[in-house]
N, C-alpha and C positions, 0 to 999 in steps of 0.2 A: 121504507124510507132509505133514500140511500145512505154507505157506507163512506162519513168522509175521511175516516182513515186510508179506507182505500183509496180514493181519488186524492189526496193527499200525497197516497207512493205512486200511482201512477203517473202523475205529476210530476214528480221529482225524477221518477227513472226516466220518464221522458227526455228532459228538461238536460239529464245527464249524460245520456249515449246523444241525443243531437249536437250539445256541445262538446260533444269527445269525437265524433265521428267528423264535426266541420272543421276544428283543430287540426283533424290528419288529413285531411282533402284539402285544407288551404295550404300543407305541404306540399300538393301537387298543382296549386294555384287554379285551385276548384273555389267560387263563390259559395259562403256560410250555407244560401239555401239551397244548393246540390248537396253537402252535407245532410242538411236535415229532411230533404227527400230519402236520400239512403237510410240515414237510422230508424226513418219511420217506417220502410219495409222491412226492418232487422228487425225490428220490435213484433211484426207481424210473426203469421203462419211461414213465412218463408225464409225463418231463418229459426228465431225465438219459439215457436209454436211446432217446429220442425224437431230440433235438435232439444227443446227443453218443453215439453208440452206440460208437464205436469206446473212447475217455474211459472210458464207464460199465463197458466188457466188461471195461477194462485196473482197474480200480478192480475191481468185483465183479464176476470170469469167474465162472461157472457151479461148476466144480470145487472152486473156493473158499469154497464158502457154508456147510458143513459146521460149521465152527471157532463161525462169528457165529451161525449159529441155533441152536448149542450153549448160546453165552452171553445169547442173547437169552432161551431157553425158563429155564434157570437163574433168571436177571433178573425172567422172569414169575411162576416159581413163590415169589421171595419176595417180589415184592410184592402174590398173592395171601395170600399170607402175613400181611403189612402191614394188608390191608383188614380181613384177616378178627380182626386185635387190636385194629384198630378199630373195631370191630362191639359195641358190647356190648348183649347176647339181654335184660338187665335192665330196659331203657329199653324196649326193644320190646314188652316184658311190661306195659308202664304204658302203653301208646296208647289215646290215647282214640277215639270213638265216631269222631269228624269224620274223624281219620288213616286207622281201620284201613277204612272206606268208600273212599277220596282211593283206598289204596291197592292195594286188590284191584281197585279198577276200572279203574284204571292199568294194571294187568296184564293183565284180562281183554279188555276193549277192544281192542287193539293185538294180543292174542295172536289176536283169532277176526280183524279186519281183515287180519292175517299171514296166518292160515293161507286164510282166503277169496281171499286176491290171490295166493296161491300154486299155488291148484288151479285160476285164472284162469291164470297164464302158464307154467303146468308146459308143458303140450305143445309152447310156445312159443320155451321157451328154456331147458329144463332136459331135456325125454323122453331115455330114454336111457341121459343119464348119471349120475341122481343117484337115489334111492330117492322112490317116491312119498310113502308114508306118510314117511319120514323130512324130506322137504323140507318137505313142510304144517307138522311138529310143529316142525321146525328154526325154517321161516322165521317162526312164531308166536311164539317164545319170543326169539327175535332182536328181533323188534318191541318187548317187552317191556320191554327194559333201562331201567336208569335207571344212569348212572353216579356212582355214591356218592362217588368220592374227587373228581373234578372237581366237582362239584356242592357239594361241603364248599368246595374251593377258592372258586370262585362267590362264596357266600355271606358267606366270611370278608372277601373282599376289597372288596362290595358294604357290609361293616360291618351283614350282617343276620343272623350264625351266633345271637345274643341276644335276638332279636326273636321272636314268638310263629311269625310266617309262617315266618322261617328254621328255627325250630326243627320246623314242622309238617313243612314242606317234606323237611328233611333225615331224619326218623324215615320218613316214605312211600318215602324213596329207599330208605333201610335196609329197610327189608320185603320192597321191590322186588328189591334184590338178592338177598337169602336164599332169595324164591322164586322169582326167577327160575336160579338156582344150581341149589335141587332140582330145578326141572322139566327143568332142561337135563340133568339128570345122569342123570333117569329116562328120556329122550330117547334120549342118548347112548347108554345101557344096548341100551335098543330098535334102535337103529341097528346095535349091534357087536353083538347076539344071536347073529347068523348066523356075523359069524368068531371070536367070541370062546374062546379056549381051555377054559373051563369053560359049563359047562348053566347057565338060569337057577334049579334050584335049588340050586345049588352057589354061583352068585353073590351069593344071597339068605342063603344060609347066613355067607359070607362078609365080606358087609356087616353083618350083624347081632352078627359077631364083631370086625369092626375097630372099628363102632360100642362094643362093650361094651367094648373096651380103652380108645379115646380118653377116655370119660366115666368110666369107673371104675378104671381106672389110671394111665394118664397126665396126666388134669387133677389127680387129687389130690396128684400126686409135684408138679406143677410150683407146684401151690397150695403145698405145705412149702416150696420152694424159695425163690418169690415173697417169702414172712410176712418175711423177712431184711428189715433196714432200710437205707436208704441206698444209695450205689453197689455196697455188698460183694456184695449181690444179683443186681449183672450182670458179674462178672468177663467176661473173654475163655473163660472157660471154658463159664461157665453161657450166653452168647450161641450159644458152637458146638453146646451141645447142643440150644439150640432150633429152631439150621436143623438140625440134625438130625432133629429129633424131623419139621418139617416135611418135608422131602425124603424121610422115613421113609415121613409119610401120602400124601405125593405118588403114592411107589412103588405103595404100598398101593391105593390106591385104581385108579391104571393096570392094574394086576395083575387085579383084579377087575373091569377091564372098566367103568370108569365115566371119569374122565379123571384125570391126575395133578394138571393146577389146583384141581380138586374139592376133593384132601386138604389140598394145601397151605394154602389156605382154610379148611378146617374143622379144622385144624391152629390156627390161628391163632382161629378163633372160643371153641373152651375153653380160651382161655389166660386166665390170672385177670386181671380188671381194676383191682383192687381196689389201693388206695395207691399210682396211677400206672404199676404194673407193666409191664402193657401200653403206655402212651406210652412209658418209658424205651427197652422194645427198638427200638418205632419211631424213636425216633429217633437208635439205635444203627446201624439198618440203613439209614434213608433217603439218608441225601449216596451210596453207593455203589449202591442200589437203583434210584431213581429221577435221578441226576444221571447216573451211566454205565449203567447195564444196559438198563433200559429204552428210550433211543433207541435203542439197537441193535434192541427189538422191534418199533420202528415201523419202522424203516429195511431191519428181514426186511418186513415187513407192506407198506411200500412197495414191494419189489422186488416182491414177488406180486401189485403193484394195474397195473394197465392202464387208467389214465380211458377210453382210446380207443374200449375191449371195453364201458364203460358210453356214452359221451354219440355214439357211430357213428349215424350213422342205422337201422339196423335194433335197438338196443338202447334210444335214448332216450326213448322213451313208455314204454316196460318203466321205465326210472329213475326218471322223473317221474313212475309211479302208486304205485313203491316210495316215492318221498320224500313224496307225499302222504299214504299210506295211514300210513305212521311217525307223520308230524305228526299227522293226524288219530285217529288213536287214542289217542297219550301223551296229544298237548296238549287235545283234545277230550275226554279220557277222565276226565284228571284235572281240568281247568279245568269240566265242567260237574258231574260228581262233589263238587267242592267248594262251588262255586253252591248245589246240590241241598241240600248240608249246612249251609246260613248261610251263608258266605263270600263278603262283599262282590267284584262281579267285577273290581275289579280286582287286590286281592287272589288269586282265582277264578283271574286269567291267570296273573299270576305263578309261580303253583303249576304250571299248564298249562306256560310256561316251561320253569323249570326242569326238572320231571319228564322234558321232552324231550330232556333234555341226555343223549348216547349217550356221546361219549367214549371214552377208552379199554375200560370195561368190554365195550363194542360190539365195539371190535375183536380182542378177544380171544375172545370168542364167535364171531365171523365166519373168523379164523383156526382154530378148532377143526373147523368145519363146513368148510373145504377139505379140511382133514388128514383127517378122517372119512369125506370125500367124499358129503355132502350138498348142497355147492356147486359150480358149476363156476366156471372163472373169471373169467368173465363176470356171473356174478350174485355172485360175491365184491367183483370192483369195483362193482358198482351198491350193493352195501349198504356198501361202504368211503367212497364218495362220501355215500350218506343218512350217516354215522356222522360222517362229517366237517360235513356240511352243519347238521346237527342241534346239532350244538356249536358253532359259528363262528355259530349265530343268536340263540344263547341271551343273551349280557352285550348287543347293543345293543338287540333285545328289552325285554329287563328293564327297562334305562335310558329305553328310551321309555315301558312303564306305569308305573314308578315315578319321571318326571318331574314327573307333578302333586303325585305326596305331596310330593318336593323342593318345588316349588314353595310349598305348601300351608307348608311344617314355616318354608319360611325368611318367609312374610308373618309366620307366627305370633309368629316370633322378633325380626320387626321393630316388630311392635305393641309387643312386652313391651318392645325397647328406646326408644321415642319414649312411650311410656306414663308421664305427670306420676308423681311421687313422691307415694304416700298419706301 
């Protein structure tokens, strides 16, 4: 039986280097969850388990981990939950010519640089022990990400969510994720073919049916529900039956052989948007989703990262053409993509930028691919480190191309003040 004293401190230390670790990084005007990506590799082997092994063992022994990566996976599936209510398909349906370019190119870029550097260091550092075809299609779609919920953070906080570039920026991210979700789901499908309980067309069958329940029964029951006015619409009742309904598609979706974040996700995608519906739950679920659950997912995600296994001398050229090839497809994909379309470059960068921002959604991607075993853990740390590296570059980045507009906005503001009275 487990020990909930343990899980009790682990918990707490958790709970306590993430918010000491985000405190000092929003000194350098780092978003709370860069923070809490970092503390949760400090907490691992590559820091904690490095310099204090005996400490780390007595804190999280091995036998213990069961309980936290219960409640981390829980954690994850409702804040893909989360994303996915804040997703609305409406806005996506209205992108214009300049986005929907920005944004497949964004995708497709990084997805062939992925898969091209992957069938470069397959025999390398992967033969063996991970599927070929499945590594190429993994490591492609991995490259891909754009991380939507930090990248909203980003923007709110840089005072550009209003601005035509935040707005461009942030609709390219949205696309980004939705396809990169499908392609990973039809990935994952392909990957689990071989052990999966059901044939694929039994699985086909299957999706096609979960799909006609979500759109034509479930959204419309929770559309009646929503129409209600005011808070009477989110009792404690009506809350439990929406992590229900999600943890339902979660199941759902696990069962047929695609991943349980999938559902959860697309659980949350046909929830109605319409007279704040969807913000109210979000921010019914947020202070417990992302203040406690989530550091627990970085802090499992940490104990699985080993820097050592990436930056050793026999893995670090391996690292260093992964963090290139990442950069060079987002930021290169999206920053000349946008050039291509009109967009002044330094505008052009910014987009490049940001798009590059991996984030969480990265490591959730990157944790699914060990579980499925398309990654070993060596090439989990070297793409834990690009997902880290790739975020932590992004706000001073930005601040340096969008120095000059600063500049630029405050002469402008200084003329109008010293400007005689007409």
């Amino acid at each position: 039986m487990p020990d909930v004293k343990t899980l009790v401190v682990q918990i707490s230390v958790i709970l306590v280097v993430s918010l000491s670790v985000s405190w000092l990084l929003r000194k350098v005007s780092q978003p709370r969850v860069v923070g809490e990506m970092v503390a949760g590799i400090l907490l691992g082997p590559s820091l904690l388990g490095w310099v204090a092994p005996g400490l780390s063992k007595a804190i999280f022994p091995p036998e213990s981990l069961g309980p936290l990566y219960s409640l981390s996976q829980i954690g994850l599936l409702l804040f893909m939950f989360m994303v996915g209510l804040e997703l609305d398909t409406k806005k996506l349906r209205r992108l214009g010519h300049v986005a929907v370019v920005i944004s497949h190119t964004s995708i497709i870029v990084p997805f062939a640089l992925g898969a091209l550097l992957a069938s470069q260091i397959y025999e390398r550092v992967a033969a063996g022990e991970v599927p070929y075809t499945g590594f190429l299609l993994f490591m492609g779609a991995a490259m891909s990400v754009t991380a939507f919920p930090v990248l909203a953070r980003i923007l709110s906080e840089q005072n550009m969510l209003g601005t035509r570039l935040g707005a461009l920026t942030i609709t390219c991210a949205a696309v980004d994720d939705v396809t990169a979700w499908c392609i990973l789901a039809a990935i994952i499908g392909v990957v689990r073919s071989e052990v999966n309980h059901l044939g694929l067309w039994q699985m086909l069958v299957g999706l096609a049916a979960y799909f006609a329940f979500m759109l034509l029964a479930l959204r419309p029951a929770v559309r009646r529900l929503a129409a209600g006015g005011g808070d009477a619409r989110l009792t404690d009742t009506v809350i439990a039956f929406l992590v229900l309904c999600a943890l339902a598609s979660s199941w759902a979706t696990e069962w047929l052989g695609i991943h349980a974040l999938f559902g959860a996700f697309f659980a949350g995608v046909i929830m109605p948007k319409e007279g704040g519906f969807a913000e109210d739950v979000v921010r019914r679920l947020r202070p417990l989703v992302v203040v406690v659950l989530l550091p627990l997912f970085f802090a499992f995600t940490g104990l699985r990262t080993d820097m050592r296994l990436a930056v050793g001398p026999a893995m670090l050229l391996y690292s260093v053409l992964v963090f290139a090839a990442a950069v060079a497809g987002k930021f290169g994909g999206s920053a000349v993509a946008a050039r291509v379309m009109g967009v002044p470059w330094r505008d052009a960068s910014a987009i490049g930028i940001l798009m590059n921002t991996r984030g969480l959604m990265e490591l959730v991607i990157l944790n699914i691919g060990l579980d499925i075993g398309v990654l070993n853990r060596s090439l989990f740390s070297m793409m834990v480190l690009m997902a880290v590296g790739t975020t932590l570059m992004t706000t001073p980045l930005l601040s340096l191309v969008r120095a000059d507009e600063r500049a630029e906005a405050a002469a402008e503001a200084e003329k109008v003040e010293v400007a005689p009275a007409g």
